[in-house]
C-alpha positions in Angstrom: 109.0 75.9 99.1 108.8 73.5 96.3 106.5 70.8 98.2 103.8 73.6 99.3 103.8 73.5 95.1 103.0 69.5 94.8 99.4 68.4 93.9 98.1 71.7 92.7 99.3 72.0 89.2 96.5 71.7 86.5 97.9 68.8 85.3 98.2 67.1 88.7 94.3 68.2 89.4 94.1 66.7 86.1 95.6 63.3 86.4 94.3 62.9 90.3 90.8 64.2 90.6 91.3 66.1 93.9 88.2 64.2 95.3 84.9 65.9 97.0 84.7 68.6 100.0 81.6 66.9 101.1 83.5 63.6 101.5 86.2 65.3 103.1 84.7 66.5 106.2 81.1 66.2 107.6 81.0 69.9 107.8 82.5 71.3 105.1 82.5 75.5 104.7 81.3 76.7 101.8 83.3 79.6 100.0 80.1 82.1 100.3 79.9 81.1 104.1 83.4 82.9 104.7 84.3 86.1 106.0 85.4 88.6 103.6 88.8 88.6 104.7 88.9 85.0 104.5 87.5 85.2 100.7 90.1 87.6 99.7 93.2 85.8 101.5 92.2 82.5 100.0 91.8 84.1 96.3 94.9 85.8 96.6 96.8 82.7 97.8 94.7 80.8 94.8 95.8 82.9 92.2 99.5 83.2 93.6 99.7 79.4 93.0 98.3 79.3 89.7 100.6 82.0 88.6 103.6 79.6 89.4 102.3 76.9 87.2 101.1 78.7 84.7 101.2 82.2 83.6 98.4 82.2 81.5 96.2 81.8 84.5 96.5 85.1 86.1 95.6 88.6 83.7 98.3 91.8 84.2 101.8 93.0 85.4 104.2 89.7 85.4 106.4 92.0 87.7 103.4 91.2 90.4 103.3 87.6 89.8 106.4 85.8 88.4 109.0 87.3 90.0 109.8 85.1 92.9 113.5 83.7 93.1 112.4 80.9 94.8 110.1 79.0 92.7 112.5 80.1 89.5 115.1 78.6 90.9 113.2 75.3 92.3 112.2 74.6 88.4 115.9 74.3 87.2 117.7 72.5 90.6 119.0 69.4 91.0 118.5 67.0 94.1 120.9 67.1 96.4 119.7 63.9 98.0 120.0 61.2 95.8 118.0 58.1 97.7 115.6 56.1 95.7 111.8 56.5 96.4 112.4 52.9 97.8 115.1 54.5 100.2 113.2 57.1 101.1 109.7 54.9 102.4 112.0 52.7 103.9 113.7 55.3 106.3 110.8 57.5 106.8 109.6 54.5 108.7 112.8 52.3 110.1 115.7 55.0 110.6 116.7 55.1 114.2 116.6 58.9 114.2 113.8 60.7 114.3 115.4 63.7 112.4 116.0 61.9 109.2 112.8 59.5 109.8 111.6 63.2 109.2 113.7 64.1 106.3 112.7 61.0 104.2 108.8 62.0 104.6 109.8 65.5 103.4 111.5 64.7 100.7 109.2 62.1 99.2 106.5 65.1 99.5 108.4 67.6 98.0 108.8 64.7 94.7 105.2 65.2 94.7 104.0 61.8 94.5 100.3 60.2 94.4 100.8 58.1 97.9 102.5 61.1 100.1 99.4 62.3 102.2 99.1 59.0 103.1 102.7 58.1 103.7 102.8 61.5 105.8 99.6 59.8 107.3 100.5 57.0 108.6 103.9 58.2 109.9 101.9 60.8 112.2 99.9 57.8 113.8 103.2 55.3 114.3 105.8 57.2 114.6 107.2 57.3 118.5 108.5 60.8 118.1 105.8 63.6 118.4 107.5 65.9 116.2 107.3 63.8 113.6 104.2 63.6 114.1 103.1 67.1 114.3 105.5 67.9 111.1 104.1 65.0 109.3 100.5 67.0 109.4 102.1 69.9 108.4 103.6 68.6 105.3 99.8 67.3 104.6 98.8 70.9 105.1 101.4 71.8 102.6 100.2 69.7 100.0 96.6 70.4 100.7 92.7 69.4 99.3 89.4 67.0 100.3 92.4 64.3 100.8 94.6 66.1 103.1 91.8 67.4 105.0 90.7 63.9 105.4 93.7 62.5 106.5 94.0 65.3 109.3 90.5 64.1 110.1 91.8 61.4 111.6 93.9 62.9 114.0 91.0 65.6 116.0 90.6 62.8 118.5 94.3 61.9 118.9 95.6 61.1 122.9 98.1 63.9 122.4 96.5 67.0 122.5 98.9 68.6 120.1 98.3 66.1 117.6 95.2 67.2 118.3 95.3 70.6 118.2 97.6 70.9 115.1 95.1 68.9 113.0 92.4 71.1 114.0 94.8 73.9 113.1 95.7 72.5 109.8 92.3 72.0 108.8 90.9 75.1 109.7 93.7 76.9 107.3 92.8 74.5 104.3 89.0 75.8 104.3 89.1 79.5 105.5 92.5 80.6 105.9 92.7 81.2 109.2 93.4 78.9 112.1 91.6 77.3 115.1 92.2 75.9 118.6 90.6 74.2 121.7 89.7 75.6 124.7 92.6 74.8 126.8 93.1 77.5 129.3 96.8 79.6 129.3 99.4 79.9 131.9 101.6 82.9 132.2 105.3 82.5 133.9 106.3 86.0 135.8 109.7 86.8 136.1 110.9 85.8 133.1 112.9 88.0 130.2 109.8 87.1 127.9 106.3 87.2 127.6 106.1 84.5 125.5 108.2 81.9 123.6 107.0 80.2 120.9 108.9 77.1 119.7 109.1 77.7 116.0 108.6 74.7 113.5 110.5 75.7 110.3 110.8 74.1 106.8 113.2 75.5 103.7 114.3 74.7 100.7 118.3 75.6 100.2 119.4 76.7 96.7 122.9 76.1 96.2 125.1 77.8 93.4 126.8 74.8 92.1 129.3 76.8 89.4 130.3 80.6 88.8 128.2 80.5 85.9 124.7 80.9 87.5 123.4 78.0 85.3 124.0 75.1 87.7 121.8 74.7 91.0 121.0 72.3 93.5 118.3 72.2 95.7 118.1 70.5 99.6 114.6 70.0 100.8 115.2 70.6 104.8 112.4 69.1 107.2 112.4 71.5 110.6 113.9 68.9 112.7 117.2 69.1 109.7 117.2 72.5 110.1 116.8 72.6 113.8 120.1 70.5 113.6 122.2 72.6 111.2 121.1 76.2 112.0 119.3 75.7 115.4 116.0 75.4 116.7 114.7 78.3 117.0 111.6 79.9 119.4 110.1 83.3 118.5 110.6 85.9 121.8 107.7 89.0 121.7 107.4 90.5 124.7 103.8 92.8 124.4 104.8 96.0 124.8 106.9 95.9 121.9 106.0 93.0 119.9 104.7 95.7 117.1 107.8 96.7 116.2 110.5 93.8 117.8 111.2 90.9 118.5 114.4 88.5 119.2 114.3 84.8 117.5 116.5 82.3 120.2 118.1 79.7 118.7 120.5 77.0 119.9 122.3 74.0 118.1 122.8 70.9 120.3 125.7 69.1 119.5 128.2 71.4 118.8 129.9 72.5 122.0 132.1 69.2 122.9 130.8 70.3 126.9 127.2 69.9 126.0 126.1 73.4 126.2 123.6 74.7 124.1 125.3 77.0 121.0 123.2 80.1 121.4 122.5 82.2 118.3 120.1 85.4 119.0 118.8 87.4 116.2 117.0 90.6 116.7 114.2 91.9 114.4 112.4 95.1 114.2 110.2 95.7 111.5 106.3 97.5 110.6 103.4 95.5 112.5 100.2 95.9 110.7 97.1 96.0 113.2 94.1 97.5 111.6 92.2 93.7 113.0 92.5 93.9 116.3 92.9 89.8 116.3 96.0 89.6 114.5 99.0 91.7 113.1 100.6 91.3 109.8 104.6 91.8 110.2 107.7 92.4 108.0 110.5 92.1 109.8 114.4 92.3 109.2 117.5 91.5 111.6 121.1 92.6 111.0 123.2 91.5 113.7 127.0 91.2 113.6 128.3 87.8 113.4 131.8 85.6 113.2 131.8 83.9 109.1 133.9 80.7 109.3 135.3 80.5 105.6 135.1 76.3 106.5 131.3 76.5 106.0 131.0 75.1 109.3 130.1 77.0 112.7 133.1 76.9 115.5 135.4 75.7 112.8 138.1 78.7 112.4 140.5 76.3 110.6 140.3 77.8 106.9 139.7 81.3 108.8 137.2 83.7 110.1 135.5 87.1 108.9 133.6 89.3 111.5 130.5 90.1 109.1 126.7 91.7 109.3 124.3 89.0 108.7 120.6 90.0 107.7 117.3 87.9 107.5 114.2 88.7 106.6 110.6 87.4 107.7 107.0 88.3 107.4 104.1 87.0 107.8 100.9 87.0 110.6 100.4 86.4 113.8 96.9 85.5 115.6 96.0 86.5 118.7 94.0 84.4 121.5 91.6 86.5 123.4 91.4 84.3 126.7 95.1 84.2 127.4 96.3 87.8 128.8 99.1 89.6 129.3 99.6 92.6 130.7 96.2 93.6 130.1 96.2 91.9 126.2 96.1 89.2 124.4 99.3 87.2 124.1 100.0 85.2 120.7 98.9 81.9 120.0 100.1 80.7 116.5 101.8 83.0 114.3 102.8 82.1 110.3 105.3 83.0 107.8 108.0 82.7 104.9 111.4 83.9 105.9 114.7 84.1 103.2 118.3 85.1 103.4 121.9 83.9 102.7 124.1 81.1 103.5 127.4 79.2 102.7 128.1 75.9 102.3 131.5 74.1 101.2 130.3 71.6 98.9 133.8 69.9 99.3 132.3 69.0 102.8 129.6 67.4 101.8 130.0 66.0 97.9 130.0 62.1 98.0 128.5 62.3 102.0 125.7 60.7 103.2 122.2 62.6 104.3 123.0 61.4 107.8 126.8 63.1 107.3 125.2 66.4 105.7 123.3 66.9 108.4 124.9 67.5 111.3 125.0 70.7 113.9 126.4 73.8 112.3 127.2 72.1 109.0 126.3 75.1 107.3 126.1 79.1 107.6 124.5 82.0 107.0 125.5 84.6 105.3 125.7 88.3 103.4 126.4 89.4 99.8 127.5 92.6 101.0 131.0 92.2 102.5 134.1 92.3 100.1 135.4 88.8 101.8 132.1 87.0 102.6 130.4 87.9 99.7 132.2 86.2 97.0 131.7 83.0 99.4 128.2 83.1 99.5 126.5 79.9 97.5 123.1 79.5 98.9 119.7 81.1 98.5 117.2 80.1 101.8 113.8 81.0 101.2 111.0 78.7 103.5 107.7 79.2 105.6 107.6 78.5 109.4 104.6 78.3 112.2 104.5 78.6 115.9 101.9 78.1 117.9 101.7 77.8 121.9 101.9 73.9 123.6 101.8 72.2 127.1 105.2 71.3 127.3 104.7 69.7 131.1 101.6 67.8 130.5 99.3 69.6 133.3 96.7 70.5 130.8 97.2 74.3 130.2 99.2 75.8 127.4 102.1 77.3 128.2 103.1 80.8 127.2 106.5 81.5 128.3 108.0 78.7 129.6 110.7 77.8 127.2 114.4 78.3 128.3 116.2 80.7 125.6 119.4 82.5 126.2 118.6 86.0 125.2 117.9 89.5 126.8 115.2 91.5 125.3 118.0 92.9 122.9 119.3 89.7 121.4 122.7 89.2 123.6 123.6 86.0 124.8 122.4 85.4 128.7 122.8 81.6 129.8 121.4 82.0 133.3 118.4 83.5 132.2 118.3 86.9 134.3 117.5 89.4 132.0 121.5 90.8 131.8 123.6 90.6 129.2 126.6 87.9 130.4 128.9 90.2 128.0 127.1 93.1 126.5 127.1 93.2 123.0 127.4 89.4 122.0 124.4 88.5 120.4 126.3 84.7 119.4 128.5 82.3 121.5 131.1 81.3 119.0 135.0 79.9 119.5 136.3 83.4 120.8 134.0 83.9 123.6 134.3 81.8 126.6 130.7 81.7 128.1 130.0 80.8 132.0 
């Protein structure tokens, strides 16, 4: 979470005047013209940044303010990826993949440096991958002020309408806190397992024990499309009638069955829904869901041997609901927001003196638990990041579709490849190396 840090620090606001609202944006929303909800959220969220730069700017408990794992750790870690700034501009722009086109942008905003928004600018208006694109804006989000909102200016006219969209998004988060969209109408898909699925973009910051002692750490910045790579890409699964209380997150790796097929890898979470707005409800969430630990840090790879563990995961966060698309007699989701964090392994004999593009690489990586006597020892990293969803047209007719992503889950998290609601082995929740899957 280290780059949603960058460009806030007193000293950075110091050195780099953060520039004028009024320049930013012809329209600019003046604190007093907020809701009260708004006011409060963005006080809170200023005050919470403040306190991890400096302590002296927030009065009371530390307990309530300095206490977060996370941002301890990000002040003491190493880089895992070593590439020059020079390396990094270069192959933000000129790598052939998109994924680690992606990665280099991330990186160089996470090193906090004076030129990222508009690096992260002009890779979301050349790059050929829309992905990129959209992540790019995000990562401006992340860093945030009158220049980040003017870069995303630039992009409310885009001929994508996601670009579009997301920029409008973006920009309506940096001045009230709370998100906006156009007035694209919905489309609802009967039949299917879900009532909506919601392709998640997802960004973490790994925090890998380097040494027994607890005194050496290193740190890998992962961009969503990385992530999506290594751990899967995940899409968030509510159906209505339970959404308050569960949900399943889908995910699937490409590129790790030598067949093609998608490696499927369903979590589900139950947790307290909040819903005293009616537009929106605040979530914590947890999953525990039994899993198959390969000691080789490395999914589908039983070589060095195999542990049948409980894996748990935590997220929280908000999601906001759009009036004009129903579903079953409510509103379905359109965008929801959040931080997640758990545990993983990596063998850092499989990746010391590797290249980024060798790092990462589908189920290079996995998660894990600190409370089996096998698995626990083993675990190494600390993954703490924030993620966003929000509903697209994935077919290009011009309506946003709500539930017309393919993911390989039954309402209860098992595995279900042709999509019919039933459970192709009841019980398996993961297709791994023991189960043969049709």
């Amino acid at each position: 979470m280290a780059i949603d840090l960058c460009n806030k620090s007193p000293g950075a606001l110091a050195e780099r005047h953060p520039g004028s609202w009024d320049a930013a944006v012809p329209d600019p929303k003046a604190l007093e013209d907020l809701a009260t909800e708004q006011k409060d959220a963005l006080n809170f969220a200023y005050r919470t940044t403040l306190s991890n730069v400096d302590p002296r700017f927030v009065a009371g408990d530390p307990a309530a303010w300095a206490s977060d794992f996370g941002y301890a750790l990000d002040r003491v870690a190493i880089r895992l990826d070593n590439r020059s700034n020079e390396q990094l501009r270069e192959q933000a722009f000129q790598h052939p993949d998109p994924a680690m086109r992606e990665q280099a942008l991330f990186e160089y905003a996470d090193r906090d440096h004076e030129d990222a928004v508009a690096l992260l600018a002009e890779a979301a208006r050349t790059d050929r991958d829309r992905q990129v694109r959209w992540d790019a804006l995000w990562a401006i989000e992340k860093l945030g002020g009158p220049t980040a909102i003017a870069a995303l200016g630039e992009f409310l006219t885009d001929d994508d309408p996601e670009i579009a969209e997301w920029a409008k998004l973006f920009i309506s988060e940096l001045q009230t806190g709370d998100p906006a969209f156009d007035g694209r109408a919905g489309l609802y898909t009967p039949d299917r397992t879900f009532d909506e699925t919601i392709f998640l973009l997802i960004h973490c910051d790994l925090y890998v024990r380097l040494d027994p002692s607890n005194t050496h750490w290193g740190k890998i910045s992962l961009a969503p499309q990385g992530l999506a790579r290594i751990y899967g890409q995940a899409h968030a699964c509510p159906n209505v009638a339970t959404r308050e209380k569960q949900l399943v997150i889908a995910k699937t790796i490409d590129g790790l069955h030598q067949d093609g097929s998608p490696h499927c890898d369903n979590y589900l979470f139950r947790g307290f829904t909040d819903r005293t707005r009616r537009d929106r409800g605040n979530f914590f969430f947890e999953s525990l869901v039994p899993r198959t630990f390969f000691k080789s840090g490395q999914a589908d790879d039983p070589s060095q041997g195999v542990r049948q563990a409980n894996i748990g995961f935590a997220r929280y966060g908000t999601w906001h609901l759009e009036p004009r698309f129903q579903v079953r007699q409510e509103a379905a989701i359109r965008y929801v927001r959040g931080r997640f964090q758990g545990w993983g392994y990596v063998d850092l004999s499989r990746i010391a003196g590797k290249s980024l593009e060798e790092v990462l690489v589908p189920g290079n990586g996995v998660l894990s638990t600190l409370h089996d006597p096998e698995v626990g020892p083993m675990t190494n990293a600390f993954i703490l990041g924030t993620f966003k969803g929000k509903l697209n047209d994935w077919d290009g007719d011009g309506a946003i579709d709500l539930n017309s992503r393919d993911v390989y889950s039954t309402v209860d998290g098992e595995i279900d490849m042709d999509q019919d609601g039933v459970a192709d082995r009841p019980g398996l929740t993961c297709c791994d190396h023991t189960a043969l899957m049709p």
